[in-house]
C-alpha positions as CSV (number, residue, x, y, z in Angstrom):
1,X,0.0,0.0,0.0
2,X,1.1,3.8,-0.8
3,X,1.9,6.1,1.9
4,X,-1.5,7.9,3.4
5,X,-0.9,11.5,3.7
6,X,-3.1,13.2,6.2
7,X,-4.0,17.1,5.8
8,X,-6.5,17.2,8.9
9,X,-9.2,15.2,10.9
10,X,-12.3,16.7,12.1
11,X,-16.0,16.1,13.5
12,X,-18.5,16.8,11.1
13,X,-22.5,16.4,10.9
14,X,-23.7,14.1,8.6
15,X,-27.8,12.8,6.8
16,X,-28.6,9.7,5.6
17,X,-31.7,8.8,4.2
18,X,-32.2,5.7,6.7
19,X,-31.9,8.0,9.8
20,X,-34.7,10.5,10.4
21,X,-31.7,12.3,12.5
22,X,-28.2,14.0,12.1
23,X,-25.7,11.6,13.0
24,X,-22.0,12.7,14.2
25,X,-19.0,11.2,11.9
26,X,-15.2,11.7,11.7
27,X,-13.7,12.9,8.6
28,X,-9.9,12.5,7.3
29,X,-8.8,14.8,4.7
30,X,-6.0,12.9,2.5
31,X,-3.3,14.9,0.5
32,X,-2.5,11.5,-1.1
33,X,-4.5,9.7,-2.1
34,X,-6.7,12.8,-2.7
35,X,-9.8,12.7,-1.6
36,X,-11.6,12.0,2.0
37,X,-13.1,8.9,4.2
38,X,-16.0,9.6,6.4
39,X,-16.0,7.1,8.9
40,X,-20.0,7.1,10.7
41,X,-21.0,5.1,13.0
42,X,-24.4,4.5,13.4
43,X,-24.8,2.3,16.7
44,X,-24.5,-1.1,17.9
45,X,-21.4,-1.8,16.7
46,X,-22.2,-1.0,13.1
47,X,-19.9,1.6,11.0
48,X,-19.1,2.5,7.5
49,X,-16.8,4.2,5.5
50,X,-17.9,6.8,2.7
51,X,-15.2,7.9,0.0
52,X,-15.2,11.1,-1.1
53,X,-13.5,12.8,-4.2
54,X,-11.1,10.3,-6.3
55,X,-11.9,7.9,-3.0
56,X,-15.9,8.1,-4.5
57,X,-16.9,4.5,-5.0
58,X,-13.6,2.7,-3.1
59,X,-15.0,-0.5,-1.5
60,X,-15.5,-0.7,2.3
61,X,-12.2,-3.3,2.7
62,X,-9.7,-0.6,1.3
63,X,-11.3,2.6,3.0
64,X,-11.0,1.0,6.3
65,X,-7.3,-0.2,5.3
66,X,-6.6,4.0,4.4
67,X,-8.5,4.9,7.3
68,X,-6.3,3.1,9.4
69,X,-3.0,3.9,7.9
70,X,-4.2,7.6,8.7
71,X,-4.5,7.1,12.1
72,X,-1.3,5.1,12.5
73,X,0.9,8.2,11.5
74,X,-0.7,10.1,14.4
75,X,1.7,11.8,16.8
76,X,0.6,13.4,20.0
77,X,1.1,17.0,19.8
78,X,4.4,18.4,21.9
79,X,3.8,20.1,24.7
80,X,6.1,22.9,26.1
81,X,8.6,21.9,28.3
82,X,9.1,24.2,31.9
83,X,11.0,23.9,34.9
């Protein structure tokens, strides 16, 4: 597999047409491959991932594989040193 490059994670709002409701969702904005994964997850135990730009229409299998080579890179931020 390619190297994921991540350009920023966030908490969006998201419709579907089987919920009546919004439902919360995480979204990972890739530099490469270009494009985005919107991973929802709609309650007792179920998920799924949505592909969007040149990701539109990638299988569930390799979305979850990017999504989790995108949150393998993370790093946890530096925090300032005193004393």
């Amino acid at each position: 597999m390619d190297a994921v490059e991540v350009e920023s994670r966030e908490r969006v709002q998201i419709r579907t047409r089987e919920h009546a409701s919004t439902l919360a969702a995480w979204r990972v904005l890739l530099k490469a491959p270009q494009g985005s994964i919107v991973l929802a997850e709609v309650g007792g135990g179920r998920s799924w991932y949505r592909g969007e730009g040149d990701l539109m229409g990638t299988p569930q299998e390799r979305l979850a594989e990017l999504w989790k080579a995108a949150l393998s890179g993370e790093t946890e931020p530096e925090l300032p040193q005193y004393g």
